[in-house]
N, CA, C and O atoms as a MOPAC input file, in Angstrom:
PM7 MOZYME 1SCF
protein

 N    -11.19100 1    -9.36800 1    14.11800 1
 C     -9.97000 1    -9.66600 1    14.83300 1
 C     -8.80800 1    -9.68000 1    13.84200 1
 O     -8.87200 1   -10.17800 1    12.71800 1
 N     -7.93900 1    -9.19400 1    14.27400 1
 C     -6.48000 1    -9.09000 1    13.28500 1
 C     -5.97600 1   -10.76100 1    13.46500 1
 O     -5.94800 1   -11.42900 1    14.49900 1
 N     -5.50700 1   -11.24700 1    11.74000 1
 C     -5.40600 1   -12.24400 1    11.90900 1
 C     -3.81800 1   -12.18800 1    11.57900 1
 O     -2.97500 1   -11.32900 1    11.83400 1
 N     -3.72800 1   -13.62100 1    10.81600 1
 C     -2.17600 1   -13.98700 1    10.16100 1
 C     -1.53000 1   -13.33200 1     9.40500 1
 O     -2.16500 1   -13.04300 1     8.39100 1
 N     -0.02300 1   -12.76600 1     9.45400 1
 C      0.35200 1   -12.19200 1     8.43400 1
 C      0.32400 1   -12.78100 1     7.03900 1
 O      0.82500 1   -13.90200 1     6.95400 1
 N     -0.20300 1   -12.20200 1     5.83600 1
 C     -0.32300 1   -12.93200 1     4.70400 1
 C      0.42300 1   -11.88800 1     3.84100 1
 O     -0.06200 1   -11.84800 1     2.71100 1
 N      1.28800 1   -11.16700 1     3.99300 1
 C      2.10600 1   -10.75200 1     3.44900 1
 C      3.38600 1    -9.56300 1     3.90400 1
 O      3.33600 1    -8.94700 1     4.96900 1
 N      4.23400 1    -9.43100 1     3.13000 1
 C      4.90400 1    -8.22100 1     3.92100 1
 C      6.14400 1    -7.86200 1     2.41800 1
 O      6.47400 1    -8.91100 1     1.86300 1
 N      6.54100 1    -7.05900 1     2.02900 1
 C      7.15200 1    -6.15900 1     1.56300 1
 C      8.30300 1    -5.29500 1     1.51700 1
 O      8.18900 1    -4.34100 1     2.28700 1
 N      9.59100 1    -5.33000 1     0.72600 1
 C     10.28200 1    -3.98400 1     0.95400 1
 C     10.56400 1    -3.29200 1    -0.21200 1
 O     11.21000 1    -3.97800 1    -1.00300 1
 N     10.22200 1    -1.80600 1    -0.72200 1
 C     10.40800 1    -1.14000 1    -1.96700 1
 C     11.01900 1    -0.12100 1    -1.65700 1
 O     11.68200 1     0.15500 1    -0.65600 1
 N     10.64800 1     0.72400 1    -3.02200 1
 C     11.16300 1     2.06100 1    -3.37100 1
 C      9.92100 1     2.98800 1    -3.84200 1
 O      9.09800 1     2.56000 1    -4.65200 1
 N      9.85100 1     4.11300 1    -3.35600 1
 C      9.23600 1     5.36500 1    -4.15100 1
 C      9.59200 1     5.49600 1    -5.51800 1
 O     10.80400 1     5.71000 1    -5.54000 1
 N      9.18100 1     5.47500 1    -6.54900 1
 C      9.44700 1     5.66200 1    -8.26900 1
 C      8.67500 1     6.52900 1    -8.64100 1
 O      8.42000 1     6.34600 1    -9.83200 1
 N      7.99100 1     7.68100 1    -8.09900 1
 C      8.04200 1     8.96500 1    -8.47100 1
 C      6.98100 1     9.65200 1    -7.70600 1
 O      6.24600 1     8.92000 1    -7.04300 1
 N      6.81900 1    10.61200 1    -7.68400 1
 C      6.03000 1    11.58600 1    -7.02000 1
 C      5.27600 1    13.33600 1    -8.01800 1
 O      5.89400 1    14.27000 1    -8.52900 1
 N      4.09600 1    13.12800 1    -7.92600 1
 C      3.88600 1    14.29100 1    -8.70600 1
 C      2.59400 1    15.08800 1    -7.64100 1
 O      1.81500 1    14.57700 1    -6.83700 1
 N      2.75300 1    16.22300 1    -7.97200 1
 C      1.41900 1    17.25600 1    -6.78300 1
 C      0.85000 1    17.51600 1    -8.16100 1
 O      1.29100 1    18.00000 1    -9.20400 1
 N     -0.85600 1    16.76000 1    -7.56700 1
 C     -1.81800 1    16.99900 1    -8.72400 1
 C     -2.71500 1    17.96000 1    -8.33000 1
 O     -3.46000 1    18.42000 1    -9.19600 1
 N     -2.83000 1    18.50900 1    -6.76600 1
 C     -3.70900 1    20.17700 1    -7.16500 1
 C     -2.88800 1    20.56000 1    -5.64400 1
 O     -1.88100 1    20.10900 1    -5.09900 1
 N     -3.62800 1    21.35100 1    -5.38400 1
 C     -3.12300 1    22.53500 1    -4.53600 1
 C     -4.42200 1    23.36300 1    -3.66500 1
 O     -4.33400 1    23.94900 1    -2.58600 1
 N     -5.68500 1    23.17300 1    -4.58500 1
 C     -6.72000 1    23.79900 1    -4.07300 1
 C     -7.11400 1    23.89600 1    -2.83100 1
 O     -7.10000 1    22.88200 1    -2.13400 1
 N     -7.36200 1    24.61000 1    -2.52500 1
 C     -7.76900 1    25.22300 1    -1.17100 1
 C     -6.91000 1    25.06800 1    -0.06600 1
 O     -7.21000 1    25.06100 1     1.12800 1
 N     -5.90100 1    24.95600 1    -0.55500 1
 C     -4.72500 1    24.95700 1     0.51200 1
 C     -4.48500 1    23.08100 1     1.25100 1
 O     -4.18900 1    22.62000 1     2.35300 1
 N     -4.80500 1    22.53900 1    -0.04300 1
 C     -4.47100 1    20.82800 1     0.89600 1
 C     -4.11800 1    20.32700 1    -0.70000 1
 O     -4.81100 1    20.24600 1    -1.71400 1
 N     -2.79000 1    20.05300 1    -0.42200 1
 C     -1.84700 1    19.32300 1    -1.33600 1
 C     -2.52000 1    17.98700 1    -1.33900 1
 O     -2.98700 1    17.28000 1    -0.44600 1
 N     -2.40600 1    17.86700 1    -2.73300 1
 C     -2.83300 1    16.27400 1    -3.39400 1
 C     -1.60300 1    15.88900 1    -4.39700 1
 O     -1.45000 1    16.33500 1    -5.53400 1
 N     -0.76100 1    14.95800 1    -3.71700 1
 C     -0.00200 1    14.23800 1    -3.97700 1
 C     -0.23900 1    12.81500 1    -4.70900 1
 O     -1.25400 1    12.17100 1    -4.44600 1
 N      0.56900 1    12.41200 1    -5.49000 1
 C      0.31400 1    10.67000 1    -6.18400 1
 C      1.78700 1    10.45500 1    -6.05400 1
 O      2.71900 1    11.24900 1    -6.18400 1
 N      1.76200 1     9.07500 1    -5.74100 1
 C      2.98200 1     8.66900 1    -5.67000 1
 C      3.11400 1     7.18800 1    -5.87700 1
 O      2.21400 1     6.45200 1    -5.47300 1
 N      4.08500 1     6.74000 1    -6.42900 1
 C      4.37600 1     5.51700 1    -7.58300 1
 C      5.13600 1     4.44700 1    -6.42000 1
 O      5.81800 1     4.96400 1    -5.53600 1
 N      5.01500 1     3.28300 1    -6.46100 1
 C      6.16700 1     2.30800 1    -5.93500 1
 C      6.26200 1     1.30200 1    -6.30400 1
 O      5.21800 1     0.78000 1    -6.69400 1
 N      7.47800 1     0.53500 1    -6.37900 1
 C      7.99200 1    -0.64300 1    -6.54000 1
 C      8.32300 1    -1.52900 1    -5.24400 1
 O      8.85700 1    -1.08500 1    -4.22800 1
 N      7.89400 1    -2.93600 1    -5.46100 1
 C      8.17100 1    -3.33100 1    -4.08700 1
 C      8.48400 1    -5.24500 1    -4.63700 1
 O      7.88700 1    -5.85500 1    -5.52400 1
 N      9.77800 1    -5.83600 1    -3.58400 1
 C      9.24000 1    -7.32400 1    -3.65100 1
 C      9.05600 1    -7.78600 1    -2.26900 1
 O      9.16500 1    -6.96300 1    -1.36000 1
 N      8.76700 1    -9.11000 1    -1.99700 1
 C      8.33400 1    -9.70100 1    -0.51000 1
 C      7.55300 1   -11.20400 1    -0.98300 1
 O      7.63500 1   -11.87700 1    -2.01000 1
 N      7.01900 1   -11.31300 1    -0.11300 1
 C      6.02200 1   -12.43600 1    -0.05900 1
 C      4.43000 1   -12.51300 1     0.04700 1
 O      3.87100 1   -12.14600 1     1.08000 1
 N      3.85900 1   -12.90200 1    -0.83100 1
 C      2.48000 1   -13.18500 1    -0.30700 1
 C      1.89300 1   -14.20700 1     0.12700 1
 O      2.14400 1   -15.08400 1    -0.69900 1
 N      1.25000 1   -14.63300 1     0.93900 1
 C      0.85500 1   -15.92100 1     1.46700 1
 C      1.81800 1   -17.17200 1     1.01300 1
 O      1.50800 1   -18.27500 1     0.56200 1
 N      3.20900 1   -16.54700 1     1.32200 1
 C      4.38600 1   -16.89800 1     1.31800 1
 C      4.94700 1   -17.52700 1    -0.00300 1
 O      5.71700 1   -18.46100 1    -0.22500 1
 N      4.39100 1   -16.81600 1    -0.64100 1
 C      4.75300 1   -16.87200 1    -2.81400 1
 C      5.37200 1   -15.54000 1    -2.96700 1
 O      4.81200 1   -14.45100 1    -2.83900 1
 N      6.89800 1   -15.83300 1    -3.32900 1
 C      7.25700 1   -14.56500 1    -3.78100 1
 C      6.75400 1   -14.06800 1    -4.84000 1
 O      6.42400 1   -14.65100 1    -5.87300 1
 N      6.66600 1   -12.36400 1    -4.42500 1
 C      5.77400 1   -11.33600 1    -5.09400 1
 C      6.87600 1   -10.10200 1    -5.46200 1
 O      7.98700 1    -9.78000 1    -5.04000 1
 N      5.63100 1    -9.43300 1    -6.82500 1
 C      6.76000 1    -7.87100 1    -7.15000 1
 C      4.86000 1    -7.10300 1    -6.72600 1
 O      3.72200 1    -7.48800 1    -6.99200 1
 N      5.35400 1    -6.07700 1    -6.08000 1
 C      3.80000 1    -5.16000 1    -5.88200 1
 C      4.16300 1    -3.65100 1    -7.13400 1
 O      5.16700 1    -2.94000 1    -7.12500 1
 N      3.33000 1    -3.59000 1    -7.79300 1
 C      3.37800 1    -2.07600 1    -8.38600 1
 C      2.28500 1    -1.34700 1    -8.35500 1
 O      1.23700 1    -1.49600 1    -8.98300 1
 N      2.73200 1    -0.18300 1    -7.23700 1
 C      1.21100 1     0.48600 1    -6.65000 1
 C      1.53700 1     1.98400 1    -7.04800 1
 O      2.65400 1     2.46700 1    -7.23600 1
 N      0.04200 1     2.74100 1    -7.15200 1
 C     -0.05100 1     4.07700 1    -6.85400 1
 C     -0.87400 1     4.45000 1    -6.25700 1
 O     -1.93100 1     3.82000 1    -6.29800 1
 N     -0.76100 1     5.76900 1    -5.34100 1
 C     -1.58800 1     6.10900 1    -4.41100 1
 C     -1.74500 1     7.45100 1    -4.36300 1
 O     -0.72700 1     8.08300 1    -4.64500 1
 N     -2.87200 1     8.18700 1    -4.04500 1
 C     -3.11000 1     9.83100 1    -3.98000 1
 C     -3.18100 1     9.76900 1    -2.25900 1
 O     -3.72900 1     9.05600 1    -1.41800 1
 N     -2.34500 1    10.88100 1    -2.27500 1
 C     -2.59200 1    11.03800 1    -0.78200 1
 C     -2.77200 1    12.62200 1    -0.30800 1
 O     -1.86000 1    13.37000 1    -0.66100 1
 N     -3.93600 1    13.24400 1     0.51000 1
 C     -4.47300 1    14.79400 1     1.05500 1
 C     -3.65400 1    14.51400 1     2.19200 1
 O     -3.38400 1    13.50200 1     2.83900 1
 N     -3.17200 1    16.38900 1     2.26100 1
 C     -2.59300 1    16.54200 1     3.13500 1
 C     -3.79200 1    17.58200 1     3.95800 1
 O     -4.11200 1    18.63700 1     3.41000 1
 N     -4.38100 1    17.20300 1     5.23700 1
 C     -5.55900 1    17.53200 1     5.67100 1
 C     -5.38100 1    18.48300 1     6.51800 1
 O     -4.23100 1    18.70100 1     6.90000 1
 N     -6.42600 1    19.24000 1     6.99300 1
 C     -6.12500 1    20.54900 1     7.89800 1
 C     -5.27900 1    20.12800 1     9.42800 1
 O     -4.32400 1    20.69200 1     9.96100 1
 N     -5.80300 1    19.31900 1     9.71400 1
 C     -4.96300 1    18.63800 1    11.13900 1
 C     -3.79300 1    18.43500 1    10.91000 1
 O     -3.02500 1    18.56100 1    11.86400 1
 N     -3.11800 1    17.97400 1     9.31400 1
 C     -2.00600 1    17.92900 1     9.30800 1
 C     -1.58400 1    16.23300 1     9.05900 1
 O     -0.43800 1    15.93400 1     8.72300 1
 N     -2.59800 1    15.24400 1     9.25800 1
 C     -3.08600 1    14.20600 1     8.58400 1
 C     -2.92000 1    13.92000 1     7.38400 1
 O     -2.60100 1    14.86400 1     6.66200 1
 N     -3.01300 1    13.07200 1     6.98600 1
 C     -3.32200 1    12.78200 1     5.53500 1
 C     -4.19700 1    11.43500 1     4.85000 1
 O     -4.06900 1    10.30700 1     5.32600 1
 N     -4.67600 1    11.58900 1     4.22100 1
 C     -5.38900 1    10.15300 1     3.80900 1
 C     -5.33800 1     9.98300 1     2.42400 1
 O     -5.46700 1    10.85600 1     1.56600 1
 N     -5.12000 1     8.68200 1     2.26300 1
 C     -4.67700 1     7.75600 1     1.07300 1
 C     -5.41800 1     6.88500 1     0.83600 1
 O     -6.06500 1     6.18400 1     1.61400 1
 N     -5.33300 1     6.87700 1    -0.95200 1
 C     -5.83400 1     5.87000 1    -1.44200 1
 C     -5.13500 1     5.50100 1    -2.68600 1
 O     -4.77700 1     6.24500 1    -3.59900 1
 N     -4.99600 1     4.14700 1    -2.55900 1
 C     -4.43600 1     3.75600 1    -3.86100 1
 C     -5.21000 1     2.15900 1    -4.56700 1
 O     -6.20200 1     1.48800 1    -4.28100 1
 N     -4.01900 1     2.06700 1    -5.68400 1
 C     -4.30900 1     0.68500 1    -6.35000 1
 C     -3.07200 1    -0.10300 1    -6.39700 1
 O     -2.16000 1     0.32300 1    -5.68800 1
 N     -2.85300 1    -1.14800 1    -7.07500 1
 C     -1.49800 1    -2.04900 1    -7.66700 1
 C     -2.12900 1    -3.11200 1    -8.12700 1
 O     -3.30800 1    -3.45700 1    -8.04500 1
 N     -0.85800 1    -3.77000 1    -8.80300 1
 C     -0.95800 1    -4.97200 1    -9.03000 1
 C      0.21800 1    -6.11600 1    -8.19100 1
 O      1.03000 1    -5.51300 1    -7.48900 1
 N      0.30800 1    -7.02800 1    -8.20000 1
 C      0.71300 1    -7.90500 1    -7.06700 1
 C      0.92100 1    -9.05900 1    -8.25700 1
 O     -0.02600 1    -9.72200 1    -8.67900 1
 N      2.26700 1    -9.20600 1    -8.73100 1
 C      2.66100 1   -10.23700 1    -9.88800 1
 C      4.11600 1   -11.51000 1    -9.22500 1
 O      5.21700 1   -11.36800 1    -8.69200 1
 N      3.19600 1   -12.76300 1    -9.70400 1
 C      4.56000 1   -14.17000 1    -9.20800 1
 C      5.40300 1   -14.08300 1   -10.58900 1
 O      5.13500 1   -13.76500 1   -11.74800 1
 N      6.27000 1   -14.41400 1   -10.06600 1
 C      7.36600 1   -14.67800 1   -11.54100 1
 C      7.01900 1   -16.03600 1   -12.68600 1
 O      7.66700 1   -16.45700 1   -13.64500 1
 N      5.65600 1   -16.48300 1   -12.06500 1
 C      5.07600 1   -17.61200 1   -13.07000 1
 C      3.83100 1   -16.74500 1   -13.56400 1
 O      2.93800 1   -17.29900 1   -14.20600 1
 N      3.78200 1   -15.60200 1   -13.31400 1
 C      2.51200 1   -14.44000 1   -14.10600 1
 C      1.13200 1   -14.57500 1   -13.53800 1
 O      0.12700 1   -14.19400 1   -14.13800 1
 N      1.12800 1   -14.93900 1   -12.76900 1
 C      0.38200 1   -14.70300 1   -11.70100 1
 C      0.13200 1   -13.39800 1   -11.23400 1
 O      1.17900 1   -12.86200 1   -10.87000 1
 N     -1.25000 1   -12.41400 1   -11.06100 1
 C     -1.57500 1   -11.42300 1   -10.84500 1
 C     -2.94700 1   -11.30900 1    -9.55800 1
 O     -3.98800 1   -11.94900 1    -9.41400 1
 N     -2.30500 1   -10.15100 1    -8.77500 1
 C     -3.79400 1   -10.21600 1    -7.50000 1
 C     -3.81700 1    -8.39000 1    -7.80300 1
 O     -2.92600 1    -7.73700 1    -7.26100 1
 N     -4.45300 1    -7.94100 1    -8.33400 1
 C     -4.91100 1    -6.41100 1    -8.04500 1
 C     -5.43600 1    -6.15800 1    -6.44100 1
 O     -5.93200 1    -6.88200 1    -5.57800 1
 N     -5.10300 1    -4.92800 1    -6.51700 1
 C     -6.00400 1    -4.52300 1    -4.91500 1
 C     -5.98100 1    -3.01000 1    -5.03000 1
 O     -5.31200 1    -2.33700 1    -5.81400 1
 N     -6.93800 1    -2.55500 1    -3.99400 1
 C     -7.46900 1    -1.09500 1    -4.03700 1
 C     -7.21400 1    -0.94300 1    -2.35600 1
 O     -7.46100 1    -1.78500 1    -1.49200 1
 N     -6.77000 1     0.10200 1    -2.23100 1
 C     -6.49500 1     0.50200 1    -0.33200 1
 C     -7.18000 1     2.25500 1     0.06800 1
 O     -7.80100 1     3.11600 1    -0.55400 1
 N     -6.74300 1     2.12700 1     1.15400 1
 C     -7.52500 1     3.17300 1     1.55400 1
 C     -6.69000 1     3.45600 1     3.12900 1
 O     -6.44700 1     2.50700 1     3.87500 1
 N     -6.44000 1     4.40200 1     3.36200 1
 C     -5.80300 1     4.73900 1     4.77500 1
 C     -5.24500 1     6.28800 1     5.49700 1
 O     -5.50800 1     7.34500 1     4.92400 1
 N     -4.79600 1     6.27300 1     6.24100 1
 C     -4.63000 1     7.57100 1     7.07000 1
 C     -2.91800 1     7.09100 1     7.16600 1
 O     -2.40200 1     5.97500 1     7.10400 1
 N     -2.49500 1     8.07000 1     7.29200 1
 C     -1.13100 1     8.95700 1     7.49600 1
 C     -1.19400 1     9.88200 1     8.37900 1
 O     -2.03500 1    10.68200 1     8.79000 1
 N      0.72700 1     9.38400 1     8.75200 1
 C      1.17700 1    10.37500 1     9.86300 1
 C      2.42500 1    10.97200 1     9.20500 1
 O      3.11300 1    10.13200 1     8.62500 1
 N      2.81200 1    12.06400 1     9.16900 1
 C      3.80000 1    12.58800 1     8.82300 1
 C      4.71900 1    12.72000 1    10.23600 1
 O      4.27000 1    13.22500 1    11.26500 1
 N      5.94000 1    12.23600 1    10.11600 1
 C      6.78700 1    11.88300 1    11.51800 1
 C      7.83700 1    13.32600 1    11.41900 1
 O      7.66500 1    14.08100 1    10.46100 1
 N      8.82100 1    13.61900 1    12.36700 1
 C      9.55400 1    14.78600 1    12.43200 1
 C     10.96700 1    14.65600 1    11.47500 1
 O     11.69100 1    15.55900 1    11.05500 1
 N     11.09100 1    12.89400 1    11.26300 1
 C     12.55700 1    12.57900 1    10.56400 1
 C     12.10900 1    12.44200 1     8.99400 1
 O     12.61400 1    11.79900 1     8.07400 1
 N     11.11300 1    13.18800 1     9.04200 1
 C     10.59000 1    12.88400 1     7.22200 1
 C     10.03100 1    11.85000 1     7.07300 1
 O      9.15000 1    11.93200 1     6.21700 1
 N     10.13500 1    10.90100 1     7.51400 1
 C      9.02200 1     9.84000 1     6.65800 1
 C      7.47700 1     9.85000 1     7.71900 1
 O      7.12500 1    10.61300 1     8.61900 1
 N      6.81200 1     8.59900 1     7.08900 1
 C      5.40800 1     8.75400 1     6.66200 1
 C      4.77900 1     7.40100 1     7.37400 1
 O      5.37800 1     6.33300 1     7.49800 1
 N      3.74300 1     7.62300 1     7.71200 1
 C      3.64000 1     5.89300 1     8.45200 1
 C      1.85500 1     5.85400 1     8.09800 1
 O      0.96000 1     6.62100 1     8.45000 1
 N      1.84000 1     5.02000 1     7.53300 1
 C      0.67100 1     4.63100 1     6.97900 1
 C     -0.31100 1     3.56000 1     7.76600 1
 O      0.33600 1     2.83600 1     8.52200 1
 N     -1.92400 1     3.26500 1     7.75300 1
 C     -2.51900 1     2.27500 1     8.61300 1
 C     -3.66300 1     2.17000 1     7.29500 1
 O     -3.79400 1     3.11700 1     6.51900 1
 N     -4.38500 1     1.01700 1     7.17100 1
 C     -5.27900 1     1.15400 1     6.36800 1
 C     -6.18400 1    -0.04000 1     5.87600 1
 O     -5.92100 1    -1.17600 1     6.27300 1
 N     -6.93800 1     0.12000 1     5.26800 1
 C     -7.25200 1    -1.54000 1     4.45700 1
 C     -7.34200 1    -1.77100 1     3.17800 1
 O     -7.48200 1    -0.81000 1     2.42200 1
 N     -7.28600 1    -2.97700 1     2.71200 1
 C     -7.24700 1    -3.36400 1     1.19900 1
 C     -7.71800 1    -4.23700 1     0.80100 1
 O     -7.80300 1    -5.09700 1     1.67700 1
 N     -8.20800 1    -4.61300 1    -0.33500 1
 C     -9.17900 1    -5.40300 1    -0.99100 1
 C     -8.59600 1    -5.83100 1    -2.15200 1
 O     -8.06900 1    -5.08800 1    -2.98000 1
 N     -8.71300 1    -7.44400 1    -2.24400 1
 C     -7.82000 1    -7.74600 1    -3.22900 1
 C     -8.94100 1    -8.43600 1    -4.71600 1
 O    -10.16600 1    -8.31800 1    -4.69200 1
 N     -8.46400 1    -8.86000 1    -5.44200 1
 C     -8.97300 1    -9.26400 1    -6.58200 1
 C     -7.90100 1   -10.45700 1    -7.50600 1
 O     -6.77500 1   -10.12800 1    -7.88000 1
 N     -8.52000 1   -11.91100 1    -7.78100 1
 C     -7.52900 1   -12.65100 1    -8.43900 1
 C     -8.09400 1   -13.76300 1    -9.31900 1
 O     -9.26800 1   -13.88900 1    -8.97200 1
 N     -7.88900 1   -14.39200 1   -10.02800 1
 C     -8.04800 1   -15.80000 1   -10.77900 1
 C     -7.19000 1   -16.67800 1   -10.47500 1
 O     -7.02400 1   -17.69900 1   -11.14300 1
 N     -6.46400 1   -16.35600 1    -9.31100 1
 C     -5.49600 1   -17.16800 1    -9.49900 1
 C     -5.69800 1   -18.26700 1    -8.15700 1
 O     -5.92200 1   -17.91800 1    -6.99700 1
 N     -5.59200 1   -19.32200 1    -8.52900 1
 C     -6.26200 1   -20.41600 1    -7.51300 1
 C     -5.43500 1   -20.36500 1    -6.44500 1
 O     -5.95200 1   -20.52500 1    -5.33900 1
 N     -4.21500 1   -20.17000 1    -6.52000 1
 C     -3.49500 1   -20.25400 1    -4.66700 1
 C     -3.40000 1   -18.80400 1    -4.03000 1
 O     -2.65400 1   -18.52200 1    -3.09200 1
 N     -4.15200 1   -18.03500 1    -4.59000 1
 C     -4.53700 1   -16.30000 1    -4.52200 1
 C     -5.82300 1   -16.13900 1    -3.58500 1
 O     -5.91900 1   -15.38600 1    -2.61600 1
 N     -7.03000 1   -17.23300 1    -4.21400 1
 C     -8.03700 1   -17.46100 1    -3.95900 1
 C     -8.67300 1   -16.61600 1    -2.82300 1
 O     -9.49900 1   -15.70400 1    -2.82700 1
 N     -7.99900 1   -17.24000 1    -1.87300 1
 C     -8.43700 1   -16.80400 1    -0.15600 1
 C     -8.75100 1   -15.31700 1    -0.18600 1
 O     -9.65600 1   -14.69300 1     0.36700 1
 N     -7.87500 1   -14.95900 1    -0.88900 1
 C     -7.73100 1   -13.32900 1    -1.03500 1
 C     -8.91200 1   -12.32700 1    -1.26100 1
 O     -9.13900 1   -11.23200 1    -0.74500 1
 N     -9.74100 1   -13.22000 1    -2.41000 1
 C    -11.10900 1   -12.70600 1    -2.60100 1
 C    -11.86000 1   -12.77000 1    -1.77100 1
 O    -12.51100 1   -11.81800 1    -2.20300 1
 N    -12.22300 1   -12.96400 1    -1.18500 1
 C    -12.99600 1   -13.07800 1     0.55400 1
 C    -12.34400 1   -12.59400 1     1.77600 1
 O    -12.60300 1   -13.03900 1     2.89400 1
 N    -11.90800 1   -12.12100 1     1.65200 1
 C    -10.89700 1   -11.31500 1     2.72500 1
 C    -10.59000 1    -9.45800 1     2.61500 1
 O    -10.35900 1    -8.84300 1     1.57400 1
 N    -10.67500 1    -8.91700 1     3.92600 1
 C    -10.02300 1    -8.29300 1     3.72800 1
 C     -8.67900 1    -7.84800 1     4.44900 1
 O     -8.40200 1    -8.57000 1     5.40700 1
 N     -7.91700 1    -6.97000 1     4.23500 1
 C     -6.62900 1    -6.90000 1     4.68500 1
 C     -6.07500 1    -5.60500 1     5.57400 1
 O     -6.56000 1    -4.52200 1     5.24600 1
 N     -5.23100 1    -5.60100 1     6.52600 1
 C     -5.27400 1    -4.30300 1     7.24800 1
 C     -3.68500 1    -4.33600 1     6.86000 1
 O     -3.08900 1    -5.35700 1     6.51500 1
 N     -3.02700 1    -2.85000 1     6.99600 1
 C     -1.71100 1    -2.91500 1     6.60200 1
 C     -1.11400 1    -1.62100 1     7.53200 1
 O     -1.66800 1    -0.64200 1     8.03100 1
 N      0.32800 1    -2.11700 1     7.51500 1
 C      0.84700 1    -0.85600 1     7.67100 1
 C      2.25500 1    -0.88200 1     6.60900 1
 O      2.95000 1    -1.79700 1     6.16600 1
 N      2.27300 1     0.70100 1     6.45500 1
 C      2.94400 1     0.73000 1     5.11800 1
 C      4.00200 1     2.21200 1     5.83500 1
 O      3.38600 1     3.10600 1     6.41700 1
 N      5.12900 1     2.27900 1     5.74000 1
 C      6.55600 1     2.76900 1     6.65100 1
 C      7.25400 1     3.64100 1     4.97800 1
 O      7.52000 1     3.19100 1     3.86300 1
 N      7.29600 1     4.43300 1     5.32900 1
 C      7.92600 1     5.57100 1     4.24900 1
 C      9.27000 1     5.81700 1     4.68600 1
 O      8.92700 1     6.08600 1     5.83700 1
 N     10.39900 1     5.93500 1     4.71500 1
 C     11.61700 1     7.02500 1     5.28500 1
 C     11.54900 1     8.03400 1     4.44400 1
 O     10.85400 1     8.21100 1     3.44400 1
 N     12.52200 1     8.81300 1     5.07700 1
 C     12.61800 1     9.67400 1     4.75300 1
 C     13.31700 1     9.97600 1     2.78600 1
 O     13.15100 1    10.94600 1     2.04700 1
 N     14.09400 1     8.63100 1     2.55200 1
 C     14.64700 1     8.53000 1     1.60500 1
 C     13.35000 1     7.57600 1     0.45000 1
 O     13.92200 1     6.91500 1    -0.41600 1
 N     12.24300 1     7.51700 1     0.42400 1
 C     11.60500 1     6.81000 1    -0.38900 1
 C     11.58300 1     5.34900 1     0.24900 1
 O     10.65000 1     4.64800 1    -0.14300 1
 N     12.24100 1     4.92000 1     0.93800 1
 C     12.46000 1     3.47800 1     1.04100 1
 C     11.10800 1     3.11900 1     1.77900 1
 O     10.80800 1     3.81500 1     2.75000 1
 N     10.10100 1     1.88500 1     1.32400 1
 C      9.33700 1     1.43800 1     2.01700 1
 C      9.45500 1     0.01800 1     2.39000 1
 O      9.91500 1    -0.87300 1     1.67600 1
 N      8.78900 1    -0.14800 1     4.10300 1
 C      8.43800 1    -1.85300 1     4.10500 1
 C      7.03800 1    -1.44100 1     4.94100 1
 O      6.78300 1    -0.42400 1     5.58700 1
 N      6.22100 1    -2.65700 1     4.66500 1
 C      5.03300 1    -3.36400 1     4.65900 1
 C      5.05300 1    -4.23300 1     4.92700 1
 O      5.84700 1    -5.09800 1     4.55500 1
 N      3.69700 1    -4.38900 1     6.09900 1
 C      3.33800 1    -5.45000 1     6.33200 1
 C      1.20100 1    -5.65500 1     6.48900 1
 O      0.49300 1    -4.80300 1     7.02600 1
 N      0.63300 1    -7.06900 1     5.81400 1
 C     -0.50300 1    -7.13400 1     5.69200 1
 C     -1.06900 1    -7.88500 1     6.68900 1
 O     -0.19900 1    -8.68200 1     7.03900 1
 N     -1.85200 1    -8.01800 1     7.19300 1
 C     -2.66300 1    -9.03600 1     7.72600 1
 C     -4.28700 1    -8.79700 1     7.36300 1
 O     -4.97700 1    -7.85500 1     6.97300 1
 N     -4.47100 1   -10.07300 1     7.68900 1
 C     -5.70300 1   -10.92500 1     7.35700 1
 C     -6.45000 1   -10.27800 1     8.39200 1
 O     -5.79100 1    -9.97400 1     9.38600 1
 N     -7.76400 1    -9.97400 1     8.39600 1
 C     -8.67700 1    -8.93300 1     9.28700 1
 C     -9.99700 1    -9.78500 1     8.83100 1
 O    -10.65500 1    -9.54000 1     7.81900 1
 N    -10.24500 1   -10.76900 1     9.71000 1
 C    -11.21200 1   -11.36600 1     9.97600 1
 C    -12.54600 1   -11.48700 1    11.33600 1
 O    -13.46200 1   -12.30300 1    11.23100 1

């Protein structure tokens, strides 16, 4: 069951590179910067993600980041998801993620996992939002 929001997000794209081409399905990586809240502790997210552009026209993603408090506090996570490419250029993402932490008010995080949706425009600009998927 989709639970509580335990986080949400607004960034920027910080770079983009096409790492093959083979067989006719673009493999893209792409960099971001983001701040927001996590289980309502302000957060900076710094993620990257590869994303196929698939014969349907689909795409699926996977990435990593790190998830840092301004007292140095760190939650890594690994995601995984499907893409829609929209007609105004941007990108709309669905997916899940798995987090990793030492950090005691992080905790919950390790036992959980997370469903997201993640909003591209057309200009790089992203917002996000996580919930708890229990």
């Amino acid at each position: 069951m989709l639970g509580e929001l335990i986080g949400q997000e607004q960034g920027v794209t910080t770079g983009m590179r096409v790492l093959s081409t083979d067989g006719g399905h673009p493999v893209m990586e792409a960099s971001f910067q983001a701040t927001g809240t996590m289980l309502d502790v302000p957060v900076k997210d710094i993620g990257t993600y590869e994303s196929v552009l698939r014969a349907d026209g689909t795409l699926w993603g996977e990435g990593q980041g790190v998830v840092m408090t301004q007292e140095g506090e760190t939650v890594t996570w690994h995601g995984s998801g499907v893409g829609r490419l929209n007609q105004n250029g941007s990108v709309s993402w669905r997916g899940s993620i798995f987090f990793e932490t030492a950090a005691e008010r992080f905790a919950k995080l390790n036992s959980l996992a997370g469903v997201f949706e993640f909003e591209v425009d057309a200009d790089g600009k992203a917002d996000a939002k996580l919930y708890e998927w229990s």
